[in-house]
Each structure stands twice: as C-alpha cells, then as structure tokens.
Steps between C-alpha positions, in 0.01 A plus 500: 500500500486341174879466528468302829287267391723430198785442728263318755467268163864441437610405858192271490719371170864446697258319817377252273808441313660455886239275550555293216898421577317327807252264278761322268223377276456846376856628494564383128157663391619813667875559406397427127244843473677686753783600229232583284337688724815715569612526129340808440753806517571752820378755283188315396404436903585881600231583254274251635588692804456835401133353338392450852628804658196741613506841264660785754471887472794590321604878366579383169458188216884458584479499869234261454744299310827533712280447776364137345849407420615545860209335661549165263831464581424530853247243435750273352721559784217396740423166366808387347570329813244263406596382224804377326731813347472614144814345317820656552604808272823577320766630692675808376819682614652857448666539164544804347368836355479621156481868415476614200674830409499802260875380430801352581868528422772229368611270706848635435378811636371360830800288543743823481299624777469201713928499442511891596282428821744202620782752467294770670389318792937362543579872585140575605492292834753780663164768450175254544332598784596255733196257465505510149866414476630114486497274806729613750563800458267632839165722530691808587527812289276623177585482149763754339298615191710762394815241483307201341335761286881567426621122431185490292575775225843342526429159367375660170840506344500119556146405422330818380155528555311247378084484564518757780710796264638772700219611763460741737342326840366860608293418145390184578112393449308219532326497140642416164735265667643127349334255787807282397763764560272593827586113621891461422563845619251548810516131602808375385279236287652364178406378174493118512298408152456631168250410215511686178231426250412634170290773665573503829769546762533306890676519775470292835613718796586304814696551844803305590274213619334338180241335658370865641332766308501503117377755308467456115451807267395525152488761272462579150810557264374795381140595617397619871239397672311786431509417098486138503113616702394611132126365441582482152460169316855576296662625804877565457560242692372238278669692164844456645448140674729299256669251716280222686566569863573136552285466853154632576571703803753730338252550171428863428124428521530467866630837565228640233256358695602614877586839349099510339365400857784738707458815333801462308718500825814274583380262780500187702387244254510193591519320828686192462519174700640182529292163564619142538458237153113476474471817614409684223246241335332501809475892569384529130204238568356709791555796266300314235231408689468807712595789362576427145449858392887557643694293284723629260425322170753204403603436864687299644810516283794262505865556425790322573510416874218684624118593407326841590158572541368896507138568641378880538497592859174704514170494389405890395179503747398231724616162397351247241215751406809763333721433265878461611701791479807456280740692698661308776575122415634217781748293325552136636792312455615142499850398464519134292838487458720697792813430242334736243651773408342769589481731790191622688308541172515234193722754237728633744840471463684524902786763423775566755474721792695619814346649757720762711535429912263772607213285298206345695296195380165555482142269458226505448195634733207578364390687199191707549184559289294807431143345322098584494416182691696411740244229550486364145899457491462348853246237408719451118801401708318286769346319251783404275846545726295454858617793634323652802461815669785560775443805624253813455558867453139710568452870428598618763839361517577656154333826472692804416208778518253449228720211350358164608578165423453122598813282490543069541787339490450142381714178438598153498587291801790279384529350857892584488652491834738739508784392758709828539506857383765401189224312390220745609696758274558284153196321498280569171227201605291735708279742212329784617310726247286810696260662305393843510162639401356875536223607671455876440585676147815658653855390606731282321359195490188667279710705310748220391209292430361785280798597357650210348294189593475228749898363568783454711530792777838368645773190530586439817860337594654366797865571635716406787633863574237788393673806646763370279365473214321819514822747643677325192209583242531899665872477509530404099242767388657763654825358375434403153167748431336110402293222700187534714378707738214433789177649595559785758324389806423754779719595780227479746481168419803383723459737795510863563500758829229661660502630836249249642699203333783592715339551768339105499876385404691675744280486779509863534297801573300661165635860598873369501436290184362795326777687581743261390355449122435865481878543587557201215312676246722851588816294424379356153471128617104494510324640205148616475395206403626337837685265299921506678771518301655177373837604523511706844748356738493462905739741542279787310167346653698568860587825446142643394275359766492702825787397736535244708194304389531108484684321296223233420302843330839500250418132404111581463559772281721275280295203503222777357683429167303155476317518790184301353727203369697503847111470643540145315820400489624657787887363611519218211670695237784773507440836500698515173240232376273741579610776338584283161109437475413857541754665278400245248156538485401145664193382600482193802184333676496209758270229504605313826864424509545557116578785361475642118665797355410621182546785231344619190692666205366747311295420177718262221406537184388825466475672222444819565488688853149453668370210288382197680755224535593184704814509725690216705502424875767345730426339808744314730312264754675414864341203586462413866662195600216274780590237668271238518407391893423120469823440308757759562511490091482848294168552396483559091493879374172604362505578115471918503593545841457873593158502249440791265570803721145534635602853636738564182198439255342843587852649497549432134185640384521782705861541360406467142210729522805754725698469230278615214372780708844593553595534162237669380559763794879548368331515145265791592752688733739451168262683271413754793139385603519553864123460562535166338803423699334531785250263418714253404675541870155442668480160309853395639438602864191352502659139374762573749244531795281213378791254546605632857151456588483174360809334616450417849098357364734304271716377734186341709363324221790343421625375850119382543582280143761363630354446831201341343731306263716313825172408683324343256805306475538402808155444545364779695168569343399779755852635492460527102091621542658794743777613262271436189285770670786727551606466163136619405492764682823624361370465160235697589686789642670473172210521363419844664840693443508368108100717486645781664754545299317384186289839582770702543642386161185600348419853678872566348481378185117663468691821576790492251598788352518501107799331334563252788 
C-alpha cells in the first residue's frame, strides 16, 4: 500500500511536469530543477524504492534481501517510463580470459609442438573421422585410430616429442594436464603472444580468427599455484622476485592473491573486456561511487596505447554490506593508440602462428559464474555496466536430486543488428555472463563454491561446425594420447527402444512390437538398457525381426538411435548428422526456428582427479533466417539465437553429478567393495531416470518460452498470458519431479553403506 501511494506520488510528478510544457511561463522554472531532481543515482532511487516496499514473510535475512533487490528493480522498471532514462553506461565487448597456471613451458617448447601438429594433421586428414577432417573431404566413414596413431609415433624422429612426451592414449586422464597443450593439441589453437617478465611467464592462445577467443595464461617461473598461496609475509615468492614485472597484470602479487582466495588452485582469473575511449574513466566512476569496495588499489593504469582498469567481481556476501572477495577480477580495456604494439594485453609480444586446415575459429559466448549472491553480482553489474537479466533458470530446471541451484544469465544490449549468420557467428558485441548460485548443500555448484571459492564455472565459445570440432578433439586424443575430452552424456538422452515406443512409431500392434524388440535384444542390437546399437546396420536389423514385417519398422528401429532429437529435428539434418552428435557426446535444444548445440569438456585445470575445477563449453548457434512480411526484407538474427539449452541445463548437472557417481563406482568395484558399488549404481540410474522423466516437461517449457516470446512481439497479449501460463505450469511440474527425486537422493544417501 505504502508503495502505491509512493508511486501514486511520482506519476502525480510526470502529470505536472506534462502540464507545465503546456503553460510556457513555467517551462524555464521547470526544466532548470528537473535535472536536479533526477541527478541523484539509479542506485540511490532503487533504495528509495526498496524504503517504501512493505516488509514480506521471508525464510531467511537473505531472502529478505534478494527478495528487496528484485522488487526495486521491478519498481524501477515500472516507472522509468515516466521519466527521462538514467544516463547511458559504458559499453563493453568480449575480450579475453586470463588463467593463471601452476606452470608453463618455453615458448620454444610450444612452438615444436604447434610445428609437429601441422605435420601431423598433413598425413592425418587420410584417418580424421570424416567430420573432423578438412573441408571437402565428405561425412562418410570414422576415423582410423590405429593408422593416425601410427603416423603419430612416426613423426617423432622428425620432431620428437615435445610438451606431450611419448603417451599412451589408453593412459590418458583429465587431471594434471597443461591447459595450453590441452588447446593446440585438442583444438588446434596456437600460441599467438608471449610476455616474459622477471617473475612471470604469458602466453595468449587464440584460434585462426584473431578477433575470436583469446585466452591469456600466466604462471610463475618457478612456483605453482599451490606455493605462491603461502600466507606467509616472506613468501617465496617475494624472496625470489628480483626483476620488476614491467606491467601490473602480469605482477606476481596477482597470482598470490587469487591463489590466497582459490585455495591455492590454478583458475579463471580474470575476465577481461574491451570498452570504447572513455570507457574506462567512466566504468571506474560508477565503481567509485557505488561499489568502491571492488577496486583494485592504483586503478586505472596507463601504458602505451591503452589503459586498464581491474574491479573484483564479487562481493563475499550480499553486496555493499561484505567486503569484495579478491578472487575473480573484471579487467576493462581501452585501446588509445590501435598502432601500439601490443597484442590483446599491453606486454604481449604477437609471435607467429599457423594454424593446420582441420582448425576451426572460435568466439566468444558466454563465460559462466558460480557465486553466493547471484543477486548481489546482478545488481553490481546493473549498476555499473547496465546489464540486465535475460533469461531465468529456477530450481526446478536445474536440479539433479538433492543438488539445487538458481541460475540468470545477464547482459548488455548493444543494439547490434546482426544481418546474416557470418555475422551472427563472429560477433563479440553481444555479452552474456549467467550466474549460478546453490540452493541445497549438495551438488556441484555448493561443492565448488566450498571447495575453492566463488569463480568462473565455465567459458563458453561459439563455432561454425561443432560436430567438427568435437570428432577432431576425440580423433587427436586417441591419436596423440593429448587434448580434451567431453563430459559423457547419457545414451537415453538421444532415443532408445521400448516396445510401446515402437508400437506409437510404427503404428503397430503392442504384441508384434514386443516381439520384435525382444527378437532385437536376442540378436545383440538392443541392450538392457533399451538403448540400440550405434553401429547396427539395415541389413542385420532385417534379418533379426520376425519375417516379413514392414519395412517402415526397419527405419523406426534405426531412427531409435536418436529418436528424441529426430522428435525435434525430424527430416532437416542427415542421418549421418545425426549420428555425429550422438557419437560425440552433443547436446541440441530449439527455441523456435533456432537451434543450439552444445558440449561440455571435462574439468581443465585439474589438479588432481576429483578436485573441483572449471571446464570449457562449445556451442554452435543455427540461426533461423525470417522474412519480414511488410517488406519482403530479412528480418535481423537475434543475438544468442537458440538461448542457453533450457532442456540441456538439467542435462549437464545431471551429467556432472553421473559422472562423479560413476567414478566412484569404478573406484569401489576397483578395490572390491561391491556393496558400495552398488550404491554408487543406484545414484547413476536414478540421474538417468530423472532426466527421461524430465525431458519431455522440459521440452514444454521451452516451446511455451518461445511461444510467449513471438506473441508478445507481435502483440498478442492473451496469446502471451496463455503460453505464460503454460510455461508455469511446466515449471511447476518441474518443480514436482526435481522433489521426488530430491527424496530419493536422500533415502539413498541416508542408507549408504560405510566407505561410500
């Protein structure tokens, strides 16, 4: 109530003003107060806002305060249409990443690898699986391990082993591994800068595009991460710092500090962007004046042709009342002189680099946030880079069992118009930045949180061909025993074979479909699982299914292979296609017309097996192309067509939580611990059946988003009302499985036997 009246007051405010543009006498009177009147800052009128705001029943001090937070910047939303908008912010674009890492090799070192990989892929492109090999060469046929393998251990006489030694693929793991050598080898990335300084080692890793993705990692000459975390006012750090490091952001003291706040563990450091000349004067006011516990001390700097500024990203509780946490830091960047010499950071030299022909480019996407409050580090961004919300994850959308979290992604709205998907692809205009937060004291989310701080999760990048990129990444680690490797998703994911599924797609009888999958399973081609065999053929899918049954039951039983994606794709990509994305391990949603693909790899720099970690993503967006009815014209392509994998979000946490479970069942079956084994195997099957519960829920929220989305355009507001409802109700169904098997989780893990 109180709230109404205080709004009652300010649209009494914009009526008078209106009337006053009618009475010329007092027009003068009025425009001279009215900037006065509008001086004060956004932040300074939301907690006007949040003064008037009746107290609500909330569980907790920081519901209460999330819940505030929201409300006022709904409030804001509500009347800013009255009066004149707050001055425009900064604008920022994708730049780069900085890790920082326990160490790094020479340059030399790198380079000798980078010149063994261009001779491996020359006599490599006869083995690639065919997606993964250069341009050209066709979809057909899967890669030749043994003989690339083969031309492999061959080009050691040549080049010998440099970074990668003499491994055994069968040996391969994802800890302990050089995130650099992970890049050139896995992605066919390449070293493109290099900055040594007294302390101190860098290298800028790009793809062949240089305005895509660049990664920049630092590490100590001498000291991991691990050492350089030493509390210790003489750390050895400091004893053996002789040299000046010449520029701030390489300076030992950084990595001290992130290591202090990260539990000693290599990391995502730094988010870095670029902003136009002003930029960074202007981002450091708002700083200033609203969150001034963030800065870094000495900021901005200024070197020749460009000035940085570096804020800390999060606040350690809720925002302004906590200190800042000094892990995570956003760098901002403004080039002064684009004829410096530089390259993406000031103090990097640009070295040369040749990419081989079965490298992709790749950009940037999004890079992803795990944090306390997710509201704090919403508000921090709003208020000083103007980002806002875009779209919202709830519980239910990414619960895995017990594990529960709340994700937003938020960003800027540079107004590009983006005219074709070329341009969709490279553009680094559009940021995005999601942010995860937990909600129950298990999962990965909580644990990452616990184990080594607030911090980057993931780094999402873009590409033009994913089943590409990915069958080359699995091609060169079987190959070379180097590179990447991706989270295992879950057959049942794509499709599988029961008898009643058949039945529905064949149009046939449940007694004849039963016999035909029983007669499937006899002949090897159906497992247990109902999951078909990827490789089976016609032929051998004809000969074990009773005689002269239809031949549309043959193309059922292979479309079973992907039979979910089919259910969305249907006829619009190859069966081939098809099978690429499943053998690889790729995830795809549709939003409308668009469509996103996506994969995770497993955890980057780990240090040991088990041990929290962030990892990368790669998404490749198709972006429908509309035609606009008035003028015939192309309508412009939405920045992050496809969205964020509404049905793939639950897929990944479901997948992470799969694939610890499934390790530590192949731990306890190793040491003989059957009864533990067993448990372990509950855990996975009951992820499994949570997500083939879940999909088809998952699928009706997000057509009902997209639904909602094209009538408000349009203009429908009971079309949108209708679909807004359906989208509730999905959530809410959600809602219901994620309890269930929240339960479960906890009747199992209630009943664990000892050691698990």
């Amino acid at each position: 109530l109180k709230f109404s009246v205080w709004l009652n007051f300010r649209r009494r405010d914009a009526l008078l003003f209106g009337l006053a543009m009618r009475r010329g006498s007092r027009l003068l009177l009025l425009f001279a107060f009215f900037p006065i009147f509008w001086s004060w800052s956004r932040s300074a009128f939301i907690r006007r806002a949040s003064h008037h705001l009746p107290a609500l029943s909330r569980p907790n001090a920081k519901a209460a305060s999330q819940g505030s937070s929201r409300a006022a910047r709904a409030a804001f939303s509500l009347v800013s249409g009255l009066m004149p908008a707050a001055p425009s912010m900064a604008s920022v674009r994708f730049s780069h990443v900085h890790i920082y890492a326990d160490a790094l090799k020479e340059l030399e070192e790198y380079k000798k690898l980078e010149n063994k990989l261009n001779a491996f892929s020359e006599e490599a492109a006869a083995h690639l699986g065919g997606s993964a090999a250069a341009p050209g060469r066709g979809e057909e046929g899967g890669a030749d391990v043994a003989a690339g393998r083969s031309s492999w251990l061959g080009l050691a006489a040549a080049h010998g082993d440099p970074c990668t030694g003499r491994r055994d693929p069968a040996d391969w793991k994802g800890s302990q591994q050089d995130v650099v050598e992970q890049m050139l080898v896995g992605l066919g990335w390449r070293v493109t800068g290099f900055c040594q300084t007294g302390s101190t080692r860098s290298v800028a890793v790009t793809s062949k595009d240089d305005s895509g993705v660049r990664f920049v990692v630092t590490a100590h000459n001498k000291l991991s991460m691990s050492d350089l975390g030493a509390s210790d006012s003489a750390s050895p750090a400091k004893k053996q710092k002789a040299v000046p490091d010449g520029v701030d952001h390489f300076d030992t003291a950084h990595l001290e500090r992130f290591s202090r706040h990260r539990a000693g563990r290599e990391g995502v450091a730094v988010l870095g962007f670029l902003t136009d000349v002003g930029g960074v004067d202007a981002i450091h006011a708002k700083y200033a004046e609203l969150h001034p516990k963030l800065l870094l001390p000495g900021m901005p700097k200024t070197y020749e042709g460009a000035r940085v500024l570096e804020v800390f990203a999060y606040y350690k509780g809720e925002k302004c009342t906590s200190d800042a946490d000094c892990g995570t830091v956003l760098r901002f960047m403004e080039v002064t002189d684009p004829q410096a010499d530089f390259w993406v950071l000031p103090g990097v030299q640009k070295t040369e680099a040749t990419f081989d022909a079965t490298s992709l480019p790749a950009y940037c996407d999004h890079w992803v946030s795990n944090v306390i409050s997710r509201e704090g580090f919403l508000d921090t961004l709003n208020d000083t880079l103007g980002f806002t919300p875009k779209v919202d994850f709830n519980a239910g959308v990414v619960a895995a069992g017990e594990a529960q979290i709340e994700s937003t992604v938020t960003g800027n709205a540079p107004g590009t118009l983006i005219g074709d998907a070329d341009v969709a692809l490279r553009d680094q205009s559009q940021v995005y930045l999601p942010i995860n937060n937990a909600l129950s004291e298990v999962g990965h989310v909580h644990l990452y949180v616990k184990e080594i701080g607030q911090g980057i999760q993931h780094i999402a990048s873009r590409v033009e061909d994913l089943p590409r990129l990915v069958q080359r990444a699995n091609d060169y680690r079987k190959m070379t025993g180097a590179g990447l490797s991706f989270l295992s998703i879950p057959r049942s994911y794509y499709g599988s074979l029961t008898a009643k599924r058949l039945s529905q797609d064949a149009n046939i009888e449940l007694s004849l479909a039963e016999h035909c999958v029983s007669a499937l399973r006899e002949a090897g081609i159906v497992d247990t699982s109902d999951i078909v065999s990827l490789d089976v053929t016609r032929e051998q899918v004809t000969a074990a299914l009773p005689k002269d049954v239809d031949g549309s039951i043959v193309e059922c039983v292979m479309r079973a292979r992907y039979g979910n994606l089919y259910a969305l794709l249907r006829d619009h990509i190859s069966e081939t296609t098809y099978l690429r994305i499943v053998r690889n391990n790729i995830l795809v949603d549709v939003q409308g017309d668009d469509l996103l693909m996506q994969i995770f790899t497993s955890t980057v720099l780990q240090r040991k097996a088990g041990d929290e970690a962030p990892f990368l993503e790669f998404i490749q967006r198709v972006c429908s192309e509309k035609i606009d009815p008035a003028t015939g014209a192309p309508k412009p392509m939405k920045p992050g067509c496809g969205g964020f994998g509404i049905r793939n979000f639950l897929t990944l946490f479901l997948s992470i939580e799969v694939s610890k479970a499934t390790k530590a069942r192949a731990d306890a079956e190793g040491a003989g611990k059957a009864e533990v084994a067993a448990y372990y195997k509950k855990m996975v099957d009951a992820f499994t059946t949570q997500l083939e519960e879940s999909n088809p829920v998952l699928t009706a929220i997000s057509d009902a988003m997209t639904a909602e989305g094209e009538a408000l355009a349009r203009g429908d507001a009971a079309e949108a009302t209708r679909q807004g409802a359906e989208k509730a109700k999905g959530n809410a169904d959600l809602q219901t499985i994620s309890a269930k098997y929240k339960a479960i989780m906890k009747q199992l893990r209630e009943s664990a036997p000892v050691g698990a």
